[in-house]
N, C-alpha and C positions, 0 to 999 in steps of 0.2 A: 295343848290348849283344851282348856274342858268347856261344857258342851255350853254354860253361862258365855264364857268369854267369847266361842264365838256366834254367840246371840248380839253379844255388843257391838263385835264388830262388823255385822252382817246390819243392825242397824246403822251403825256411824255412816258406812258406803251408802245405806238407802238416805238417808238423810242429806249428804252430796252430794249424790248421781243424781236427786232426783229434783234439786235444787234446778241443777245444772241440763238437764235434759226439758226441766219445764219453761225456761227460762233464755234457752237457748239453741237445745238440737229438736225439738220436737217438728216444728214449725218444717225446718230444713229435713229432717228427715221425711215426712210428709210429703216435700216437692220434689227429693232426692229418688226416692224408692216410689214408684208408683202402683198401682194397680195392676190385675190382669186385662183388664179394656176397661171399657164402655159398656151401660145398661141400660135397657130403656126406662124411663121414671115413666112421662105424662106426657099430654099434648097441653096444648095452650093456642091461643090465636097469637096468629102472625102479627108480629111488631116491625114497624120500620126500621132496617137493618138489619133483619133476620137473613141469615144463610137461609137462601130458596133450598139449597140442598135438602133443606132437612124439613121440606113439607111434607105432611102426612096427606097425599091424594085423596086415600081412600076418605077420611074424616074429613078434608075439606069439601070433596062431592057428599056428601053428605049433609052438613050445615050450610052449604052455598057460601061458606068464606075461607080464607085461607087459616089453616092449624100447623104447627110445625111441631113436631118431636124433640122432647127434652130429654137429653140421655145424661147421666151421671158415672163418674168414676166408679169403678169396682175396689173398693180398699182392703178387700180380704187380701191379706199378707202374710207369710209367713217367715221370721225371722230365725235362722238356724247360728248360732253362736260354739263355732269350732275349738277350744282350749286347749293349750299345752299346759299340760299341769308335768313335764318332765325335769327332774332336776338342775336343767341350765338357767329356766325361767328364775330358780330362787336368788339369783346371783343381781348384785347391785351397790354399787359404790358412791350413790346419790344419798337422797332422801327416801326414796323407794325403791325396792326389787323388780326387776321386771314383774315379778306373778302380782305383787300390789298394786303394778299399774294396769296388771292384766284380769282383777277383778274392779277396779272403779271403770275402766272402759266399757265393759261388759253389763256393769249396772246401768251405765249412762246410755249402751243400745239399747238396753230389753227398758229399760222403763218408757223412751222415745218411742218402742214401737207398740208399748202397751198404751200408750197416752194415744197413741192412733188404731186403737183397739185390732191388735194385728198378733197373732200367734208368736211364742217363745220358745223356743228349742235349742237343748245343746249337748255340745258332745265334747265326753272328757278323754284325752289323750294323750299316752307318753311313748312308754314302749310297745301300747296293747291298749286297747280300748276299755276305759275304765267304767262309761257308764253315758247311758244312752239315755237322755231326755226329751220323751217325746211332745211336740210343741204344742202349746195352750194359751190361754187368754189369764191375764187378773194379775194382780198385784202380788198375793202371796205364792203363786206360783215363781215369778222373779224373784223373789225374796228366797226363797225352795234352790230357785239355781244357785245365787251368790252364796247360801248355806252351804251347800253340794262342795261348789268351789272352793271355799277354804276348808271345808273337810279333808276334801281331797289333798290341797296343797300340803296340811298339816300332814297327811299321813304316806306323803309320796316324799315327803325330803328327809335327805338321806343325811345321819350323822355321818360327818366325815370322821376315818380312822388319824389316828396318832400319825402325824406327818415324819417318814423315817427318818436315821441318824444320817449325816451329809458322807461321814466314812463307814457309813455298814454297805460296805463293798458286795456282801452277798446280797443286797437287797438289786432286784434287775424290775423293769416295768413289764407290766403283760404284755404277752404276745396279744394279737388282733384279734385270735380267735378266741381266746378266753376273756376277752372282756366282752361286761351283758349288751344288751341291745338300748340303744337309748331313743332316741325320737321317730317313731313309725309313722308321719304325718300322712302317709298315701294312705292307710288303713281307715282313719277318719274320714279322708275324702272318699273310700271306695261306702262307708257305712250312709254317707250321707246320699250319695247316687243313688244307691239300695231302699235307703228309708223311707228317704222325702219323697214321692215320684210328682207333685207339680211342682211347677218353679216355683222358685224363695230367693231371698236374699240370705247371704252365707258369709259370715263375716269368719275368717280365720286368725285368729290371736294365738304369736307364737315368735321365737328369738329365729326357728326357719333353721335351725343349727342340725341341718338333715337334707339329704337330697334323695332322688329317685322316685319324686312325686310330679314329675312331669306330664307322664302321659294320663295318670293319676287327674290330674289340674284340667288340664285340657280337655276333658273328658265330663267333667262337671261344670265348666266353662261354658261348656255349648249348652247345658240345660240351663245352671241355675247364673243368679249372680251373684258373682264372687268378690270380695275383697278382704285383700290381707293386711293386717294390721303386724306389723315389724317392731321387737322389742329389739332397742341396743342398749347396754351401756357404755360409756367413752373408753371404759379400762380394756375393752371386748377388740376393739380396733385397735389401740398402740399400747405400747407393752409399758406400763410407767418402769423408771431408770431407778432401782431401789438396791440394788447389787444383787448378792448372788442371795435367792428367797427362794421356800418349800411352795410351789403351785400346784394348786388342787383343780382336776378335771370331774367336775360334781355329771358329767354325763358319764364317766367309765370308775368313776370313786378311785379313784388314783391321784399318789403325789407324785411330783419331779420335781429336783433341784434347779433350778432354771438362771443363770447370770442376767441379769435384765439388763445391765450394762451393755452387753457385749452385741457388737453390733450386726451379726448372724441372725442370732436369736432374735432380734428384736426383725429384720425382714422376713424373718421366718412366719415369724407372730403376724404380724401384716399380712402377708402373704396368706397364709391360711383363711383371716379375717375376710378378705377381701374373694379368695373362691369361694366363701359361703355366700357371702352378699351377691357375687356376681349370678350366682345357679338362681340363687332366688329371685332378684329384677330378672331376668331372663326369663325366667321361668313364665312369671307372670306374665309377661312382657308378650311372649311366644303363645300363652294362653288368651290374651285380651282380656284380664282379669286387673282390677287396681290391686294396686298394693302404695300404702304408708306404713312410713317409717318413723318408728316413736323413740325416743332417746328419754332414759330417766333421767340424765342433768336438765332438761329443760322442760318446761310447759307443755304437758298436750293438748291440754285445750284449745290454744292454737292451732296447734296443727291438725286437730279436729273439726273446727269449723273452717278451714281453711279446705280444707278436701270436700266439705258439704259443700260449701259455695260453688267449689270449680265443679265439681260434678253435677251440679243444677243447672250450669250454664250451657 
């Protein structure tokens, strides 16, 4: 994709996230994510119904009448925006890919928390940390990230090779150890501990198809706020029944002949599905950190503002 095309599509996403963020999360993220306290503004004279607590003594002896202290939110914020840009994100049997639905999310935070004039930051990662975005305020800097983001996407996905012959008997799958590294998600979380050093909110956007970032999680848990945003697609959990078909593992670029019919395979398939999802709820779980779960067959906007609500409450 050359550098016009994704000018275009870096607007289309601004033009819908921002739709959608002004119209809808801004408000909620505002009540959702708060400040670091309380400031003092002014005093003012005591109105009936005023919290006594908050009489200013000294200025009331002073004037001979009662004054109370008006303090105001602190809105300085800072928003860190976590990316998997590793090649399982490309994968999607919807209307979008995970990583399509993993840059309109991303548009629809960072514009919410520029609209509450609040820093942007983020960090891209797969097997190795691809690039460090230190956070800032304004418009085109958001635009700078979503840019970043499908650069990135564009030059991290991987052609798949020629899927082998079903009788090239000499063909065998890699052993463990020579296949590359795919999803390093603790390395983001140790960049982001290192980087940021006062609290932030820390949104993590990723399929999570990785584990060993427990104590990783935990660990940035207690500083910052964290929430994970969970791409799935439905074909990722059950194996559809298509007979015997060439599957491509886009995290190790490998094929296997796989019977989808056959009913092993297909618990198998499950079965794996379901200890990645488990480590991950758990994970979070064990960390006191949120995590949503986004599926490309259906709506997230819903499930967007459905999590802004319950966590306002």
């Amino acid at each position: 994709m050359d550098k016009e095309s994704l000018l275009r599509k870096v607007r289309h996403i601004e033009i819908k996230s921002r739709s959608l963020s002004n119209h809808i999360f801004s408000g909620e993220y505002h009540s959702v994510f708060k400040g670091k306290g309380m400031s003092f503004s002014e005093v003012r004279e005591y109105q009936y119904g005023d919290d006594i607590k908050s009489i200013d003594w000294n200025v009331t002896a002073r004037f001979n009448q009662p004054y109370i202290k008006i303090f105001e939110e602190e809105r300085e914020l800072t928003l860190m925006l976590l990316i998997d840009i590793s090649p399982s994100t490309f994968f999607g049997t919807a209307e979008q890919t995970k990583n399509e639905r993993i840059a309109e999310i991303c548009a629809i935070l960072a514009f919410s928390a520029t609209a509450n004039n609040d820093k942007v930051g983020a960090i891209f990662f797969s097997d190795s940390i691809k690039k460090f975005v230190h956070p800032n305020k304004g418009r085109s800097h958001v635009l700078r990230i979503i840019y970043d983001l499908l650069a990135f996407a564009e030059s991290e996905q991987i052609q798949p090779p020629k899927p082998p012959n079903f009788w090239q008997t000499m063909w065998k799958k890699p052993t463990e150890s020579s296949l590359p590294n795919s999803t390093n998600l603790h390395l983001a979380i140790d960049l982001l501990n290192n980087a940021i050093k006062k609290r932030c909110t820390a949104f993590i956007l990723s399929d999570f198809f990785c584990n060993n970032y427990e104590k990783n999680l935990q660990l940035a848990a207690q500083k910052h706020d964290i929430v994970g945003i969970q791409l799935v697609d439905q074909y990722e959990k059950q194996l559809p029944q298509i007979g015997i078909a060439p599957m491509y593992d886009s995290e190790t670029n490998t094929w296997q002949w796989i019977d989808t019919q056959n009913s092993k395979n297909q618990r198998a398939y499950q079965q794996h599905y379901q200890q990645k999802n488990d480590y991950c709820t758990n994970t979070f779980l064990r960390s006191n950190a949120d995590l949503i779960t986004i599926t490309t067959h259906q709506p997230y906007i819903t499930q967007l503002i459905h999590f802004f609500k319950q966590r306002g409450k």
